[in-house]
C-alpha positions in Angstrom: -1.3 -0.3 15.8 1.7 0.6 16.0 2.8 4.2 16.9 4.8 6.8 14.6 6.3 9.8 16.5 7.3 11.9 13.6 9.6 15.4 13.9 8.4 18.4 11.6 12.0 20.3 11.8 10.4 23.3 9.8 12.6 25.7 8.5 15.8 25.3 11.3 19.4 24.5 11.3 22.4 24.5 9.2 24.1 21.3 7.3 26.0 20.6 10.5 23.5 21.1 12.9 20.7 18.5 10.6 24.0 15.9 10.4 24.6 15.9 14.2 20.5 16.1 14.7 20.3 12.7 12.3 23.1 11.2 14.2 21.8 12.0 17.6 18.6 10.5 16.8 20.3 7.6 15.5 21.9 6.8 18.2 19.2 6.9 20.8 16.7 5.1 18.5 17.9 1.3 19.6 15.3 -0.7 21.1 12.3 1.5 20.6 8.7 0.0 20.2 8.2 2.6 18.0 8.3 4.2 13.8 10.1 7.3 13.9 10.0 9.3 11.1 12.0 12.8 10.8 11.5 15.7 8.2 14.4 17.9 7.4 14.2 21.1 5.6 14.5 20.3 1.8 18.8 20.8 1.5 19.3 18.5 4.4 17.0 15.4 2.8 19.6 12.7 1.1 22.4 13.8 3.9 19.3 12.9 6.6 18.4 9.7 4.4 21.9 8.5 4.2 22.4 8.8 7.9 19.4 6.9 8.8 20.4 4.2 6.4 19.6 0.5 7.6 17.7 1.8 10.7 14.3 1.2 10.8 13.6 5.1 10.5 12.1 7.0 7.5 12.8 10.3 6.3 10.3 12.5 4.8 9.6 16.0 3.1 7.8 18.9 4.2 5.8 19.5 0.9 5.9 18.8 -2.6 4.6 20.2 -5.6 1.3 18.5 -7.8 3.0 18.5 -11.0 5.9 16.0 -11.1 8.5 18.3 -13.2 7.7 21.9 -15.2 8.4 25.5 -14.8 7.5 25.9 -11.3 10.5 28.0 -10.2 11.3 27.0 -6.3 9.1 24.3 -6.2 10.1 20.7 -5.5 8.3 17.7 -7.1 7.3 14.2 -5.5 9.7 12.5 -7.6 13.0 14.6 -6.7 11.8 13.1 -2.9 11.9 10.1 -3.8 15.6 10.5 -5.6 17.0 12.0 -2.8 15.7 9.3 -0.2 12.5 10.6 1.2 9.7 8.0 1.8 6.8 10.5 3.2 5.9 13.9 2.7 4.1 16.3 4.8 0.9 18.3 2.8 -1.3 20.7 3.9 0.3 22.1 7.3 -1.1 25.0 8.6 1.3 27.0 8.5 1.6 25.9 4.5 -1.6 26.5 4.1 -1.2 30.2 6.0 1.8 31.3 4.3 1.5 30.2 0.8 -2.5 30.2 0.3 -3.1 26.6 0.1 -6.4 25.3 -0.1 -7.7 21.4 0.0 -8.0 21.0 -3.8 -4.1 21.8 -3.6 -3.8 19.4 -0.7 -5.6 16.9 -2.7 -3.5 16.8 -5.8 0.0 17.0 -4.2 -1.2 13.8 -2.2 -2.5 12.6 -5.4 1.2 13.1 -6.7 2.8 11.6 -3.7 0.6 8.5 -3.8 1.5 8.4 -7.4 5.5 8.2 -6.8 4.7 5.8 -3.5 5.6 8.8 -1.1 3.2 8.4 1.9 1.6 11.6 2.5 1.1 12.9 5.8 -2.2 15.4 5.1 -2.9 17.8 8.3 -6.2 19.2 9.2 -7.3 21.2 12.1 -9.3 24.0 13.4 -8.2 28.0 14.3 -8.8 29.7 17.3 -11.7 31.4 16.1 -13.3 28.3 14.5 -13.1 26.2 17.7 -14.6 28.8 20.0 -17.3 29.4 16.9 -17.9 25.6 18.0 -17.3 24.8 14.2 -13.8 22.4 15.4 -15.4 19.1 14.3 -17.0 20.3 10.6 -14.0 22.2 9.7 -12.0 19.0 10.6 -14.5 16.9 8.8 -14.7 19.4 5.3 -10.8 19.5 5.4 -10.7 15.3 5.4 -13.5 15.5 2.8 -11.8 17.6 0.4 -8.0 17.4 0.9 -7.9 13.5 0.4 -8.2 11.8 -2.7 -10.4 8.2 -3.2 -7.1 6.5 -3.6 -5.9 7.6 -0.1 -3.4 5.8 1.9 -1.3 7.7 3.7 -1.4 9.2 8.0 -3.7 12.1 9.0 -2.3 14.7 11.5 -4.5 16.6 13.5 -3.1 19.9 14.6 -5.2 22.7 16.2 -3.9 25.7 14.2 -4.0 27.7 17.8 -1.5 25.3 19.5 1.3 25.0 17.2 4.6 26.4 18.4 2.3 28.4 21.1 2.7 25.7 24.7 -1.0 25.5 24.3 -2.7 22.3 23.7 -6.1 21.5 23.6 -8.0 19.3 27.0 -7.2 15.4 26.6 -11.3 15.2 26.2 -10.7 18.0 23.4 -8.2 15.9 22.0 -10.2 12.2 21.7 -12.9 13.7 20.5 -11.7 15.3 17.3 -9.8 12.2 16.6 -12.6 10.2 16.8 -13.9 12.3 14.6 -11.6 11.4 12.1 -11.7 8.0 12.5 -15.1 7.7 12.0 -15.2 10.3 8.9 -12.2 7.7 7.7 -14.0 5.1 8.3 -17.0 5.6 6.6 -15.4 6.7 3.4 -12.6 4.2 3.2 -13.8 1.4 5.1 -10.9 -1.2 6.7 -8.4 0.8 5.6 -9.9 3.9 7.3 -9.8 2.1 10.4 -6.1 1.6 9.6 -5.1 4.6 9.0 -2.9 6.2 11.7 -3.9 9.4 13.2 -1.0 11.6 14.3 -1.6 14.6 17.2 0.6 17.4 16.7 0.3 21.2 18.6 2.9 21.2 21.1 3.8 17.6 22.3 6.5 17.5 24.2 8.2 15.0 26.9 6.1 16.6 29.7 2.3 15.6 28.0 3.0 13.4 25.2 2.1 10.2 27.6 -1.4 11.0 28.1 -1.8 12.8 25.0 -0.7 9.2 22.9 -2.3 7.1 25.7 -5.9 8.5 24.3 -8.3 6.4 21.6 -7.1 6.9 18.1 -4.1 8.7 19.1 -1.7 6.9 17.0 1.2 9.0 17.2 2.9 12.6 17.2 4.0 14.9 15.0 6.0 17.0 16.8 7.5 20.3 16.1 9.9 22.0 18.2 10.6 19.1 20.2 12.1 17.1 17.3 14.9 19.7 17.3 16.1 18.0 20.7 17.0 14.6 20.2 16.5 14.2 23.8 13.0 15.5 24.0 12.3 13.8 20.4 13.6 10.8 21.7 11.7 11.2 25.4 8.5 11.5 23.2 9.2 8.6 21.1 10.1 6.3 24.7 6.2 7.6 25.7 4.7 6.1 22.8 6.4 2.8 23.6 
């Protein structure tokens, strides 16, 4: 299939530095063989999205909320995405479900709300440090894909090893295939064809310098990449790999 390399800018930049960001990854986007998708901090969304507009490039969210409007003070529902341009939204990141306490059943239902708006959710799983040298990588993986996505699923799993995010560390390429073959087959036997569909990101520190074996691996059917995606040169480099 073909490959998404997708940029997770987190919580960085100001309104000129997201604009000149876009713009730069605009401009060096021509004649890829790959989807790009970027996702901006919240503020920076429709200025993102309007930039992008006509290229074959999607914007998406970092989160959303379950509940599509109510007294949630801060929160931002999957219908605002939508309005302001977004066309995916990342769920269930680790350092979302770190920071703010969320657990697969909340997972679940903001994909269920996504889905509902026709957002495509990007729903992350993946192991700690202590769970992978427990030798407990693969179930965790596997309870995470069992109770974060709902029966009407159809959306892009990333896989990030919670120890290798923002850290340089990634996991062995053999490390690597076999979790995400993991997930395929756990997609597979729930959802059938469109399991074997589905793409399957790797995110945990790509960057220029591995992501050509990383994304030359079975079932590795794109990034989503962190830091790097605040480079339009290295986002772009990693995006040229996948091609």
């Amino acid at each position: 299939m073909r490959p998404l390399i997708a940029g997770n800018w987190k919580m960085h930049g100001t309104l000129r530095e997201a604009a000149s960001l876009a713009e730069a990854v605009r401009a060096g986007a021509a004649g890829l063989s790959v989807d790009l998708l970027v996702c901006p901090p919240f503020p920076y969304i429709h200025l993102v999205a309007a930039a992008m507009l006509g290229q074959p490039m999607a914007v998406g969210a970092q989160d959303c909320h379950a509940a599509a409007k109510g007294a949630h003070t801060g929160d931002i529902s999957a219908p605002m995405l939508r309005d302001v341009g977004a066309t995916h939204v990342i769920l269930g990141h680790s350092e979302r479900r770190a920071d703010h306490g969320e657990t697969d059943a909340a997972v679940r239902a903001k994909a269920e709300a996504a889905l509902a708006v026709g957002l495509v959710p990007v729903v992350c799983v993946g192991e700690t440090e202590a769970q992978r040298l427990a030798g407990e990588a693969e179930a965790v993986v596997r309870r995470q894909l069992a109770e974060s996505l709902p029966d009407s699923f159809a959306g892009i799993i990333a896989y990030e090893p919670v120890w290798a995010i923002g850290t340089g560390r990634t996991p062995t390429e053999a490390d690597i295939a076999a979790i995400h073959a993991t997930i395929r087959e756990a997609l597979v036997a729930r959802f059938g064809a469109s399991g074997q569909a589905t793409r399957i990101l790797y995110g945990g520190s790509m960057k220029p310098g591995n992501a050509k074996a990383i994304l030359a691996l079975p079932h590795v059917d794109g990034g989503l990449v962190g830091g790097a995606s605040l480079v339009a040169a290295d986002f772009l480099a990693i995006a040229q790999a996948a091609g």
